[in-house]
LOFIRO-768376 format. One record per residue (C-alpha): x, y, z. Coordinates in steps of 0.5 Angstrom, whole numbers, plus 500, padded with zeros to 3 digits. Layout:
BEGIN
XYZ...
***
This chain:
BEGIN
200295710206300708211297703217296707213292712211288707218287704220285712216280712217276706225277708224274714220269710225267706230266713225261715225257709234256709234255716228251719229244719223240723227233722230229729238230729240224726244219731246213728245207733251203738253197735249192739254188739262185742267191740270185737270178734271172739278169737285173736286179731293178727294183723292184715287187711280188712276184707273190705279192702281186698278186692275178689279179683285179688282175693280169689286165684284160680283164672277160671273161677275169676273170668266166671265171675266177669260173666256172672257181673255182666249178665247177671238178672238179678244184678241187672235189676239191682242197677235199674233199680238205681237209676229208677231211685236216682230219677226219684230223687231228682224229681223230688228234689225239683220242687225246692226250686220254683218251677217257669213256665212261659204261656201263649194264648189267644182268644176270639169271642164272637158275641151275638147282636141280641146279647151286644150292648151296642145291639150290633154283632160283635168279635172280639180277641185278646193275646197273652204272652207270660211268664209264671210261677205256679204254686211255689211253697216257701219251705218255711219249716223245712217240709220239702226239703226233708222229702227230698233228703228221704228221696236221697236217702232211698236213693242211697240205700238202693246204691248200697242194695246193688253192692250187696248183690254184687257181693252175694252174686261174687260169693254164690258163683265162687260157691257154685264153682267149687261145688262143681269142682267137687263133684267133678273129683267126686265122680272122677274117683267113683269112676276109678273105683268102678274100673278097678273093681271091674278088673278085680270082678273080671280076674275073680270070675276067671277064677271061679271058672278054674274053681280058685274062687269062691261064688260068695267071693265072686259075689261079694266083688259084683256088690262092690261093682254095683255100687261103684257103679250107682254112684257113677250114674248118681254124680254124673247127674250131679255135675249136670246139676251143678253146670246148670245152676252155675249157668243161672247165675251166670246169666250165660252158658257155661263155657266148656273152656272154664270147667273147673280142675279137681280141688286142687292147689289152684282152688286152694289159693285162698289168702287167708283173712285176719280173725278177730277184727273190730267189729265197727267194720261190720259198718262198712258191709253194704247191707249195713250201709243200706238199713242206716240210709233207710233209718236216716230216710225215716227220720227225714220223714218226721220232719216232714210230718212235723211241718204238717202241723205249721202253715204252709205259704205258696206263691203264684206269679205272672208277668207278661204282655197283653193286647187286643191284637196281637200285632200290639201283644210287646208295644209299649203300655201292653205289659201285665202281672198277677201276684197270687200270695197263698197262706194255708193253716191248719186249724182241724184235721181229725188228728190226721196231722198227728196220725201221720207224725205218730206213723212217721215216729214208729216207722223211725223206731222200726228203722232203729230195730231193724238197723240194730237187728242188721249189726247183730246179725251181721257179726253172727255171721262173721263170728260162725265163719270164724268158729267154723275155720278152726273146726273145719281145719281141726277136721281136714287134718283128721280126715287127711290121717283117716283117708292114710289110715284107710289106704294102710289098712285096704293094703294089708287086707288085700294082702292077708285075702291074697294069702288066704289069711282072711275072706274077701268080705274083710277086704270088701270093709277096708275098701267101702271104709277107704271109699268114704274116707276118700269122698268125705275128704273131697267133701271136708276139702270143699267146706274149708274153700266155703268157708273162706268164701263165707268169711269174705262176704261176711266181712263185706268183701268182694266190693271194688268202687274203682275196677266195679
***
């Protein structure tokens, strides 16, 4: 074959292996979902835009969430798991380039006198010294040029699975927080209830002994004692539960300075996020940026399936010296190369080849679901929070008028029992309906802050690049 022909082809080779490309134009898939939340749009920032630090007020509640960031196991595996995809990545994206090596060898042969071709005893030696390349393959069809955007695309998603951590650990501390916070009030008020009720049973016992009270009364009054104090013990045990599982988050202890207050307004100062916002900021969640890494990650994997089905050229080469002594191993005339061209076709596979494209293919289509799927349940949870907000404020007012009414209604009861009007069973009624208003108030109060919570997440705050 003339030379220049020769040339002309491995010219034409290398256009190929810059230019062809087998993988499917990536498109990312429409949004199966409502161009907008279902309710108003009032203007504000997107929460995507509204770091927690900004976000969330209370001091406590933020150097938590510092603990929780820098001890976290979870998130700590998240980060790992980075830099074990980034390291995958570099390998994968290695092979587009040729790889050196640089060899030295040396050989002694010593060959007997019977098998001599001189019949007397001879050694001989042989020194090398090379420069190669093994087995280099010219992505003529773009092969490995599509494994290594999969590596990158994997790399990414796993980047966007460390924000989702982020913004799930930042959610379920504040949660866990406020949750404490609860508990504590709860148990703060069924203590109270407890030492008011014992002075009450104290007084009444007092009396029964001078016989102005009744032994039903005395009675009624110790149920109530003992119920207060049943749930004494009950939330006691709870706010136990409530540190301890704060303190698995955390990573750390909890330190005993960053006990929450009651909820109160320092809790309450969460900003409240616009409702009714476009949708396509669904996809700036992480969790969305991570399924579409993936589907992209897919459909890279088609086009390295498809280049299967084309030849496949590789190429080894040597360049070196060599010599019989290695006192003569870079003199002049001891220089020596090999050039190993290799070309592979496939002619019969059993329709492996087509096996891994149709495997390639349906794993794309599922990456297309699950993308899909993502969105769907993305604005699920975006559209709950919202219909929540305005039901569970709707229910903090009605609770807030109950727990007024209640008091009114303990006040007149006690009255009318103090004037003999009524029995202290009345009372006793007014007091347990007074008692539960109080605790479902706390707890209402405590929905509202979650629900907050549960919108920012939802909506992908809770992520800063430039202070995380």
């Amino acid at each position: 074959m003339p030379r220049s022909l020769t040339l002309s082809l491995m010219a034409a080779a290398l256009v190929l292996a810059g230019c062809a490309n087998l993988a499917p134009t990536y498109e990312r898939p429409a949004a199966p979902v409502p161009a907008a939340y279902p309710g108003t749009a009032p203007d504000g920032p997107a929460a995507t835009d509204i770091d927690w630090r900004t976000f969330f007020a209370d001091a406590k509640l933020r150097s938590l969430i510092e603990l929780a960031l820098t001890n976290n196991r979870d998130l700590r595996v998240a980060i790992l798991n980075i830099e074990q995809a980034r390291a995958q990545y570099r390998l994968q994206d290695a092979q587009t380039l040729p790889t050196v090596n640089a060899t030295g060898s040396g050989t002694a042969t010593r060959t007997p006198a019977s098998l001599s071709s001189t019949g007397a005893t001879t050694i001989s030696h042989q020194y090398s010294a090379t420069l190669g390349v093994s087995a280099y393959e010219l992505d003529l069809f773009g092969r490995v040029r599509n494994l290594s955007s999969q590596a990158l695309e994997q790399y990414l998603a796993t980047e966007q699975a460390r924000r989702t951590t982020q913004i799930s650990l930042v959610a379920e501390v504040t949660t866990a927080y406020l949750t404490w916070a609860a508990d504590l009030e709860r148990l703060a008020l069924a203590q109270e209830t407890l030492r008011s009720q014992s002075e009450s049973y104290k007084l009444t016992q007092t009396r029964f002994e001078l016989g102005a009270a009744s032994a039903l009364t005395l009675r009624q009054l110790q149920t109530s004692v003992e119920s207060a104090r049943v749930d004494v013990a009950s939330y006691t045990g709870q706010v136990a539960q409530d540190r301890n599982a704060l303190a698995l988050l955390l990573g750390t202890p909890v330190p005993d300075a960053l006990t929450p207050d009651a909820l109160g307004d320092a809790l309450n100062a969460l900003p409240e996020l616009p409702a009714g916002l476009p949708s396509d900021l669904l996809l700036r969640r992480p969790d969305l940026l991570q399924s579409e890494h993936q589907l992209k990650a897919k459909t890279a994997n088609i086009g390295a399936a498809r280049a299967a089905f084309y030849p496949s050229i590789s190429l080894t080469a040597t360049a070196g010296s060599s010599s019989a002594d290695l006192s003569g191993l870079f003199k002049a005339g001891s220089g020596s190369w090999s050039f190993i061209p290799q070309i592979s076709l496939p002619i019969f596979d059993a329709g492996a080849n087509q096996a891994n494209l149709d495997s390639a293919v349906a794993g794309r289509d599922i990456a297309v679901a699950q993308y899909e799927k993502a969105i769907q349940t993305a604005f699920r949870e975006v559209a709950d929070a919202l219909a929540q907000r305005s039901a569970v404020s709707d229910k903090l007012q009605a609770q807030k008028a109950l727990v007024q009414a209640s008091d009114e209604v303990l006040q007149m009861s006690q009255a009318r029992f103090d004037r003999g009007v009524d029995s202290y069973l009345d009372v006793l009624d007014a007091q347990r309906s007074w008692y539960s208003a109080r605790q479902t108030l706390i707890g209402t109060r405590l929905s509202r802050l979650t629900n907050g919570v549960t919108l920012y997440k939802a909506l992908g705050g809770g992520w800063s690049p430039a202070k995380s």
